[in-house]
N, C-alpha and C positions, 0 to 999 in steps of 0.2 A: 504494500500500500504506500501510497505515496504519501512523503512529507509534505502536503501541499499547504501552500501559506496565503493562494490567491488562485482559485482557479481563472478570473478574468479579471482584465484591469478595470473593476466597476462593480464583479459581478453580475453582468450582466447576460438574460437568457438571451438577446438576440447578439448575432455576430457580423453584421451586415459589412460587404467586402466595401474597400473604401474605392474609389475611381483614379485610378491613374492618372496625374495628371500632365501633362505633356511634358514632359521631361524633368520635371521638377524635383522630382524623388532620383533621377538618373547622377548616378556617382558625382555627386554634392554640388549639383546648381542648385542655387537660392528658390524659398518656397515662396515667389512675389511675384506679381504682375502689376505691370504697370496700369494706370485708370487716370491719365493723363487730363482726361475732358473733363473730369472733377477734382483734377490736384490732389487724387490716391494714391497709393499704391496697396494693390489686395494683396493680402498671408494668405493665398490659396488654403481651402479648404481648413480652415480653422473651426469650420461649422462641424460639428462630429454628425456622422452618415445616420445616427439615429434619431439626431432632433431633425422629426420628420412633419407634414401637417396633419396625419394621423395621431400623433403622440402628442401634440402642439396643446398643453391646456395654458395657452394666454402670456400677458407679460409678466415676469418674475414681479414680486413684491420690490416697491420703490427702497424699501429696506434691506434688501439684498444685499451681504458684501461682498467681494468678490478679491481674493488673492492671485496676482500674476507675475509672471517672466517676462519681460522682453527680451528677447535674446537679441544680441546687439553680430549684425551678420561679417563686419570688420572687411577683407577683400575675399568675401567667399569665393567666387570662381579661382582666383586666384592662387587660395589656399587647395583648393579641392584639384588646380594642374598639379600643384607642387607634388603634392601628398602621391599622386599617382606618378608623375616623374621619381620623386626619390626612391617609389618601390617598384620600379620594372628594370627588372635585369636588361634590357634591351634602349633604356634610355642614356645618357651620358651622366644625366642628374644622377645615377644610383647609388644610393647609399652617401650620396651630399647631404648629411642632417644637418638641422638649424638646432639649434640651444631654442630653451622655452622660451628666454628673452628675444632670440632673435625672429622667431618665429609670433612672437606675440609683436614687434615690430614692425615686422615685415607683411600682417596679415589681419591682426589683431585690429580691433576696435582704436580711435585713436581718443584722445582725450576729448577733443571739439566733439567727435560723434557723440560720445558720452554724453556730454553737458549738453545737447541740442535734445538729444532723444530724453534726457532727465529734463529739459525745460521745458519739452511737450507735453509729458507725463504730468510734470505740478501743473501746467495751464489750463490742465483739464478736470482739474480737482482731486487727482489721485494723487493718495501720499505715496512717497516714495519711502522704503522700508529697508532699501539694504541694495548694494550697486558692489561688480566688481568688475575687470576683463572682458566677461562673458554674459551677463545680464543687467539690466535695472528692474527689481521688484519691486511692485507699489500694491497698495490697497487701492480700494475706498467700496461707495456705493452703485447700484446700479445706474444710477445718471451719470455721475463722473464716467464710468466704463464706455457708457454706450457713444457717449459724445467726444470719446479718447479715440475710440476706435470704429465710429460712426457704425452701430449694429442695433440691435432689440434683445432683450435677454428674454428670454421665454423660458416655460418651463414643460419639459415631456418628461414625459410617462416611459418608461422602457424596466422591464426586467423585474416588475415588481416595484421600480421604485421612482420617484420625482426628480429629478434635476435640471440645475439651469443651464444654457445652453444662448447660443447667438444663432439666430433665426436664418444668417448671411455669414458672409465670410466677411472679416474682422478687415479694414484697411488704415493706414498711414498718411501722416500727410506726407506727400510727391516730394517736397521741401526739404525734408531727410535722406533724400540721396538714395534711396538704398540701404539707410542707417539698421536697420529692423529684419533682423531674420526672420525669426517668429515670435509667436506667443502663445504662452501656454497659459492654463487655467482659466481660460475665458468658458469652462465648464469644469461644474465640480462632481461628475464622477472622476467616484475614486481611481489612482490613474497607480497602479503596484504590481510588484515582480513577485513571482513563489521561485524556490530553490527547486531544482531537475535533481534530488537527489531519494534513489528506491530503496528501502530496506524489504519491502514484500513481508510486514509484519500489521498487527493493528495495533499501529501508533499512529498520534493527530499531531506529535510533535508539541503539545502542551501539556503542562502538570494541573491535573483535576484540581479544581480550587485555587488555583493561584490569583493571586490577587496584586495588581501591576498598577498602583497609582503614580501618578503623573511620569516623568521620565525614566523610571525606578523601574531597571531589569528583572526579569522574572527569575526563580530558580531553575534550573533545566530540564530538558523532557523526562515525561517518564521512563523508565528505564526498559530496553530491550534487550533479549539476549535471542540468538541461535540457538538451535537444539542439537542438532545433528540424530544421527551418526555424519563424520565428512568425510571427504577424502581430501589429503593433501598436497596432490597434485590431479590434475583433471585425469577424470578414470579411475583413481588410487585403491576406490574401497564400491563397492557392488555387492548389494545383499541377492542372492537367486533365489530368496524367498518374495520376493515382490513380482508382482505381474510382468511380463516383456512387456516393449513397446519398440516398435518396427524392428520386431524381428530378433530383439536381443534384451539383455537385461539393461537399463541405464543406471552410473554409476551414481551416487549422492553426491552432491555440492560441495566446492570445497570451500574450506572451511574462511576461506579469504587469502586473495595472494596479497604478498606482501612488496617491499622495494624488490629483493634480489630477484622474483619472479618475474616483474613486470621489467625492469634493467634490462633481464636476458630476453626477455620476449622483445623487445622493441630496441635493440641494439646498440645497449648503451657502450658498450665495450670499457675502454677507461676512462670515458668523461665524465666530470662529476658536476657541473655546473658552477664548477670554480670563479669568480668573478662576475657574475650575474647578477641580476636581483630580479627576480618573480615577485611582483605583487597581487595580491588576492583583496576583492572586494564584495562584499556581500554587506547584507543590513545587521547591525547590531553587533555585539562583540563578548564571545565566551569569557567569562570572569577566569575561565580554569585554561586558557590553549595555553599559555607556557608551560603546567604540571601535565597537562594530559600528553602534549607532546612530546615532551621529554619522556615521562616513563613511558611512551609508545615506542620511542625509537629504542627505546634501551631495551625492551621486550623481545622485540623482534627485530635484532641486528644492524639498526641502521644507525648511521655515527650520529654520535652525543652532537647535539648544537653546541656548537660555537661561543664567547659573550656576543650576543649585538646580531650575530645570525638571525635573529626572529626579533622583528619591532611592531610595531601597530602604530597608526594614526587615526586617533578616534576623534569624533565629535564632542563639542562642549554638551551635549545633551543627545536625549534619544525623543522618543514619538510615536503613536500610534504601540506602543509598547502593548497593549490588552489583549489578551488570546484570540477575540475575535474580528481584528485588526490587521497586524501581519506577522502573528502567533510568534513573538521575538525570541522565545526559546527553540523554537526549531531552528534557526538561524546557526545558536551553537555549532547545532552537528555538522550543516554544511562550513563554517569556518573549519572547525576540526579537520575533517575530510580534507579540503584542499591544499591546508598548512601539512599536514599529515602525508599525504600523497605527492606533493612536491617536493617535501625533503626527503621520502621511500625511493625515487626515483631521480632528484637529484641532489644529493647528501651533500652538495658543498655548496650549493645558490643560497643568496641571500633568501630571504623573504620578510616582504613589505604586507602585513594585514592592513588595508584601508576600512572601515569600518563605516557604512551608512547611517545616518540619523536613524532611516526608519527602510521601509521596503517599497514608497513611494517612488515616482519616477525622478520629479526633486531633488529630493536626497541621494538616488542611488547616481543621478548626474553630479551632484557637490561632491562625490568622492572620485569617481573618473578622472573629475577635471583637477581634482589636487594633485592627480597623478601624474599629469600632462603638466601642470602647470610649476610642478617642480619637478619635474622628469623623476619622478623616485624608485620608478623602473625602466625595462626595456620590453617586458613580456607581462601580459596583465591578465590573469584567470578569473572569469565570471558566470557561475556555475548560479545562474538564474535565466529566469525568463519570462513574458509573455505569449499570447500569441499575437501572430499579425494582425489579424481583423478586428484586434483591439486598440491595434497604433493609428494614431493622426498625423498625416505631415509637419503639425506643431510640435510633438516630441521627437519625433523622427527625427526633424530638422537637428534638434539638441542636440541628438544623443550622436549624429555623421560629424556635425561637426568639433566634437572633442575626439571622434576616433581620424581624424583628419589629419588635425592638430596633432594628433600622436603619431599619426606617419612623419608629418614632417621632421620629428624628432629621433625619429628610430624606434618607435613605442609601438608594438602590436596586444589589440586587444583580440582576447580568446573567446567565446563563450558559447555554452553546451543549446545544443539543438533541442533541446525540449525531451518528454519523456511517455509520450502519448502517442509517437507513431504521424499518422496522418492527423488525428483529431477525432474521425468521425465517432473514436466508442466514447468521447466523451463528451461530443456538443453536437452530433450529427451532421456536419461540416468539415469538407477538409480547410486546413489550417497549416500555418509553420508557426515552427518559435518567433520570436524578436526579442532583443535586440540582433539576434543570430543572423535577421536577413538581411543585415546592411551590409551593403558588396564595402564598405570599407573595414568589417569584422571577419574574422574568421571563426565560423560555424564548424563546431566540436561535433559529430555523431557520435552513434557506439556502435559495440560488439559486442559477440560473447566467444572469449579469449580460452582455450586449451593451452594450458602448459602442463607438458608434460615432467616425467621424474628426468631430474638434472635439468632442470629450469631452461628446458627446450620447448622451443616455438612448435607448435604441431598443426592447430587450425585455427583459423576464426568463422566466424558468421557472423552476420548482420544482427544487429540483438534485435530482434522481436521474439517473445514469450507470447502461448498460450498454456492456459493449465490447466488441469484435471485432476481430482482428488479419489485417493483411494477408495474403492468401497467397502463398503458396511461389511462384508465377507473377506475383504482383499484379496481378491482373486481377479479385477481389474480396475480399470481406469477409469471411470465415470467422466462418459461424454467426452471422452479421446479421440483425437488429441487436441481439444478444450476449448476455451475462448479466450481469448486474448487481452491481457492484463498489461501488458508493457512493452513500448518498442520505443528508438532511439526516432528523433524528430527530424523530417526532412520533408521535401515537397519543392513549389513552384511559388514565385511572392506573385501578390498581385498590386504590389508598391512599386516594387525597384525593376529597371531595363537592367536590360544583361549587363556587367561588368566586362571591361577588358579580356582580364586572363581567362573567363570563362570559353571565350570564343574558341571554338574549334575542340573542345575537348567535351563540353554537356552535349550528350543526343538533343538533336531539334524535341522530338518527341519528349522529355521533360521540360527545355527551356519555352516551349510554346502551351506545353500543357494547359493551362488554361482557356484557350482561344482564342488569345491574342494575336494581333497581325505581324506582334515583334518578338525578338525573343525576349525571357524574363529573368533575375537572377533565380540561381535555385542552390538549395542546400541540401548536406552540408558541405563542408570543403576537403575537411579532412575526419577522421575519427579516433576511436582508441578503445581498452575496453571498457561499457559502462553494465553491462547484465549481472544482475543481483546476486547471480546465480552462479555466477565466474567472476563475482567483486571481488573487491578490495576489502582488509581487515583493518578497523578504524578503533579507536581508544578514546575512550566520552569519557567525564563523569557525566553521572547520569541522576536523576531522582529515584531515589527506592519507595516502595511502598512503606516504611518504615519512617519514611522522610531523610532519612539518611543520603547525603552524597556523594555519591564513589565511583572510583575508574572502573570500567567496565569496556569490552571488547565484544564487536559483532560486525559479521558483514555486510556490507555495500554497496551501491551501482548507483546506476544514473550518466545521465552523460552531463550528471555534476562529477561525477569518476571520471569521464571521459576528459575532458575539458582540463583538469589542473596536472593528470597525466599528460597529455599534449602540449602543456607548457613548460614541464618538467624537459620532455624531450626537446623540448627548442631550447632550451637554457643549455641541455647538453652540445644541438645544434651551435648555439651561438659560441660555446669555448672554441667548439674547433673549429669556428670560422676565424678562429683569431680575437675572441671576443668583441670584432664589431658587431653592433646591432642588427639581428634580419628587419630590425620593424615591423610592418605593414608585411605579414607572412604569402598573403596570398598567392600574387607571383609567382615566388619561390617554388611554392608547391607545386603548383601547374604549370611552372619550368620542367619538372620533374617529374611528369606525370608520365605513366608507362615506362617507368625506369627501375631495374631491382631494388631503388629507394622504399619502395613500397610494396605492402603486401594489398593484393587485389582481392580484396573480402568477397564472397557469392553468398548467394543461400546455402547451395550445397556446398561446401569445402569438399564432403568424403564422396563426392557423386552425386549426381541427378537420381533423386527418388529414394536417396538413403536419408531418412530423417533423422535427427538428435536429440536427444531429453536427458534432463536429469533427473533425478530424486528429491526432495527436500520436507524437512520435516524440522516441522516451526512449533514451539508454543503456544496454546490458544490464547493463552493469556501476555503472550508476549516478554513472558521473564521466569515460568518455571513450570512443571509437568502436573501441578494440582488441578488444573483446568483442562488436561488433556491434551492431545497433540495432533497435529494435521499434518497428513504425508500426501504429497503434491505429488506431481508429473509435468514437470515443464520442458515442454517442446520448443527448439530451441528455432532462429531464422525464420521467424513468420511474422514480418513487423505490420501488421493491417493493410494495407494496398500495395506498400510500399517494399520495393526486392532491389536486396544488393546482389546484383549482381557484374560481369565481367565486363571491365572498363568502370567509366563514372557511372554512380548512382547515387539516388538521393536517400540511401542508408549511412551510407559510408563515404559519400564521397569519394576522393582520387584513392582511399584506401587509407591504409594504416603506416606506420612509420616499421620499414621493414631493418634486415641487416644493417645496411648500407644506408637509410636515410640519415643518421648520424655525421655519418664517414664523409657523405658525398658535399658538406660543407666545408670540407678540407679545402683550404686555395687550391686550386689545380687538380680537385679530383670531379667535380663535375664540369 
């Protein structure tokens, strides 16, 4: 079951696809049109696709306050050639980074813009609340808004619930140049990311009763454990007293690989991510990741941290902290997991925890952009998401241009494809992640990973799981081979045109999927493994029923697994490029594509029509055998519509980081 902290950003039941708009969304031209014959300039599509005049009950209350962004757009085109010059192996720009300063000089907002778009802002009666680089925030009331940004606040009905909304797309005055990327919060659904991370247990990821007033962190989740029997290496241990399934016995789940597993499976050889820094950003911040880490690497083999090796930059305060919010102690386990898995697989990279306010889109941008904005890494793991059909070209806008601004610096951001497959078992719509589909990000898939004994590469598959539980007799599988409970997230945007490096390597048949007359970007790019069931073994504290809190050990997946392992291996990537930065990774990869760099993940690894399962036998109660236990059957490469298979696909993308993807970062070896 999934840790989920937000199924949509709003919660909301309908998922209406937003409209493309002419290039606007296409690798970071500004979201504006010019309206010349009224001294505007329109924020394209600022109006969200559900305030529709079906839902339309009237104008908001003249009492209405209303909190926003301006996002200040500095020389976006400008910035969005650069960011693609400096990441294409084939430009002469490559790998010419700017400093944050120089890049914030060179691109950045200038102070006059500033003061123009802040003296438009006061003129219109809204306060202004807080200004940096990258926005001016202002309050006020509905009149001030509407006459800021010449619109109507209305309010529709959608999903069960009220909200306000701009009737039109929001405009500027002409006067400003082009000053105004976008704006956000001209509607207040809720606009929040949930963490892509599987245990396949019933946990909600909150401690029953807890109680979270004002900014005041919760205790942490209740506590889970694995049951097993396991096996230690994929295959290890098979009881012949359980049913077959295609034709053979499957063996039980292992018990969770750990660094040395995943090192040899994805070819770490001798690099250790020596002179790097990985940082990791999620919302909220584990009171326990320096004890829990430490005695995890000391448990299971992997070197002692460093002093200074592990920092965090937190917020003066947290937010939305209430379980039914953005449930901030789950939050925990995916910090753990990522700090956790980045030093399992590169034991000598720094790592930078950035820490969000809250799990809001806001907040989860103010830690990005401190990322960029003091360069505090070179590789950034983001092991959350939404989906598309929840994103507006007004966050959109945000969130391209801090990962833009991170190309130009050498700064690539990671983040996991989601955890649902296509979407439809969960909203009846197909769907991708986001922030995953901005062609300026690199989109994490999964797998599910076979290591064998002596920590050998044997197979992968595309992780999609279905499963089936033993029956009342155990003598089969009930309803084998099951219905489908998890797969790694990919598909076709119906935001973003094709990217660059996509050309010539995605089938027309995914990039046009939709019906579009052009091609589209599609995800993901790259993968790793993220299936629960071939996880990763992670160390919480955790809450007990006793109330007690204590370290505890269980395994994990997600292509939250996915994601900070794939920046593990760039970190490794990047020592043996000489430690300059890859950046903006995309390129690289599909430089690379069709090269023994990678392993080319299918459905079937062991042959067409040999299927794969394994065993797994969980607690009902999620922490010990008083409540009984559940022996599963999961079927392994069946991710809902969606098949890895040979060449690009949108399970796996170009594939996994094989032998040689390490190696072939050697100057002179690719």
């Amino acid at each position: 079951m999934k840790l989920v902290r937000s199924r949509t950003r709003a919660g909301l039941a309908v998922a209406a696809t937003l409209p493309l708009v002419a290039g606007a969304l296409a690798m970071g031209i500004p979201n504006a049109q010019a309206d010349t014959a009224h001294g505007r300039q329109v924020i394209a599509n600022t109006k969200p696709s559900w305030a529709t005049s079906n839902a339309d009950h009237g104008t908001a209350a003249a009492s209405t306050k209303v909190d926003l962004r301006v996002y200040l757009a500095g020389d976006a085109k400008g910035l969005a050639a650069y960011a693609q010059a400096v990441s294409d192996p084939s430009s002469a720009s490559y790998h010419k980074y700017l400093s944050a300063k120089q890049a914030q000089a060179r691109f950045g907002a200038t102070k006059q813009q500033i003061a123009e778009v802040t003296a438009w802002l006061k003129s219109s009666g809204l306060k202004v609340t807080g200004s940096n680089q990258h926005y001016v925030s202002v309050s006020g009331d509905r009149t001030s808004v509407e006459k800021a940004f010449n619109v109507q606040l209305h309010n529709y009905s959608v999903g069960g619930h009220v909200y306000h909304a701009p009737s039109a797309s929001a405009t500027v005055p002409a006067s400003l140049n082009g000053a105004v990327l976008t704006v956000t919060g001209l509607n207040n659904a809720p606009a929040k990311a949930q963490t892509d991370a599987t245990v396949g247990a019933a946990t909600n990821g909150t401690t029953p009763g807890a109680s979270t007033p004002g900014d005041q962190l919760p205790p942490p989740s209740a506590v889970f454990k694995n049951a097993g029997p396991f096996s230690t290496y994929y295959g290890s241990n098979t009881d012949n007293k359980l049913p077959s399934a295609f034709g053979s016995k499957a063996p039980y789940a292992i018990k969770g690989y750990t660094g040395k597993q995943l090192r040899a499976a994805y070819g770490a050889g001798k690099y250790t991510g020596k002179g790097v820094t990985v940082a990791i950003t999620d919302a909220y911040a584990s009171p326990y990741i320096a004890q829990d880490a430490a005695e995890y690497a000391k448990r299971n083999g992997d070197a002692p941290y460093k002093k200074g090796q592990l920092t965090q930059v937190l917020p003066g305060s947290y937010n939305s902290t209430a379980p039914n919010q953005c449930g901030a102690a789950g939050w925990y386990g995916e910090e753990t997991l990522d700090v956790e898995a980045v030093h399992a697989v590169a034991p000598a990279a720094d790592i930078t925890y950035v820490g969000a306010a809250s799990c809001n889109d806001p907040d989860l941008l103010d830690a990005l952009s401190k990322v960029v904005d003091s360069h505090l890494a070179d590789i950034v793991s983001n092991s959350w998401s939404d989906v598309e059909s929840n994103a507006t070209p007004d966050s959109t806008a945000a969130y391209d241009q801090v990962f833009e601004q991170g190309a130009v610096e050498g700064i690539g951001f990671y983040f996991s494809s989601g955890d649902d497959g296509d979407y439809v078992a969960a909203s009846g719509k197909k769907d991708i992640g986001a922030p995953s589909d901005s062609p300026w990000a690199t989109a994490v898939g999964g797998t599910s990973l076979a290591v064998g004994k002596g920590n050998t590469y044997e197979w992968e598959t595309g992780w999609g799981t279905d499963k089936s539980v033993l029956s009342a007799d155990g003598k089969s599988w009930t309803g084998f081979p099951g219905t489908f409970s998890s797969g790694a997230g990919g598909g076709t945007s119906t935001l973003y045109s094709q990217p660059f490096y996509q050309r010539g390597v995605v089938p027309t048949s995914l990039s046009e999927a939709n019906g579009t007359k052009s091609p589209m970007r599609v995800i993901p790019d790259i993968s790793a493994v993220a299936d629960p069931t071939t996880g990763f073994l992670v160390g919480q504290s955790q809450s007990f029923p006793d109330k007690s809190i204590k370290y505890s050990e269980y395994r994990i997946g997600g292509t939250s697994l996915a994601c900070p392992v794939t920046a593990a291996v760039q970190a490794l990537a990047q020592q043996a490029q000489g430690g300059v930065p890859i950046g903006f990774a995309n390129p690289s990869i599909y430089e690379r594509y069709g090269t023994p760099a990678f392993h080319d993940v299918t459905d079937h690894p062991l042959g067409q029509g040999k299927g794969i399962a394994d065993v797994r036998v969980d607690f009902a109660n999620s922490i010990d055998a008083s409540g009984g236990l559940i022996t599963s059957l999961r079927t392994l490469g069946t991710d809902s519509s969606l098949h890895a298979t040979v060449g690009y696909d949108n399970v796996t993308g170009v594939g996994t980081p094989g032998a040689g993807y390490v190696k072939s970062y050697v100057p002179g070896k690719h």
